[in-house]
N, C-alpha and C positions, 0 to 999 in steps of 0.2 A: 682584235689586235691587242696585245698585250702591252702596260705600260711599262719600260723600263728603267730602272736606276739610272739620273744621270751623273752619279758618281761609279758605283762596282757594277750597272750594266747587267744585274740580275731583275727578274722578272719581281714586280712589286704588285701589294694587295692593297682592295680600298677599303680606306674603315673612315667610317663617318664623314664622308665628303672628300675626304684627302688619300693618299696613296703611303703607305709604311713599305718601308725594305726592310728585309729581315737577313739581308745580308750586311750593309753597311748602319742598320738600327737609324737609317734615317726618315724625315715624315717631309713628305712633299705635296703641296697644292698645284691642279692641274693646270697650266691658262693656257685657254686656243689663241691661235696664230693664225694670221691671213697665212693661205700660200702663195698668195702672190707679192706682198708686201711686207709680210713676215713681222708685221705689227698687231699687239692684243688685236681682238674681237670682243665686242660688245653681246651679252650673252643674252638671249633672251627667251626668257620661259612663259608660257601661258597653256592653261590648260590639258596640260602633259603632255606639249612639244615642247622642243626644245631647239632654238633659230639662234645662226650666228650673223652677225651685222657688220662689214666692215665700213669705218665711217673717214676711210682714207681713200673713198672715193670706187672700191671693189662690191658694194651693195651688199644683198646677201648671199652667203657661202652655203655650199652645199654640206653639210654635214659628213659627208664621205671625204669631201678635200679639205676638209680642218688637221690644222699639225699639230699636236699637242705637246708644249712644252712642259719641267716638272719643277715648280719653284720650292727652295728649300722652306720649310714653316721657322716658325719664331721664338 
């Protein structure tokens, strides 16, 4: 799935942790979403998985039903 600008809606590339548009020259950090709640997820790496945690009472999230929103950088 590819992540999209949420400004111009063109397809964006990751460089260094983060997502750059090369259509709007903007840089955006990824952060998952419950889908049920539609609040952060608490990320959690170990070992070269990568687990999401909803602590709004939805436990853990399957990886496949994470929504990814695109926050502008600073």
């Amino acid at each position: 799935m590819d992540a999209l600008c949420p400004v111009c809606q063109k397809v964006m590339t990751e460089v260094s942790g983060h997502f750059h548009c090369s259509g709007c020259h903007g840089n955006y950090l990824p952060q998952a979403n419950c889908p049920d709640c539609a609040r952060p997820l608490q990320v959690l790496k170990a070992c070269g998985a990568i687990d999401y945690f909803c602590q709004n009472g939805h436990g853990l999230i399957s990886k496949s039903r994470v929504r990814f929103s695109y926050l502008p950088t600073v």
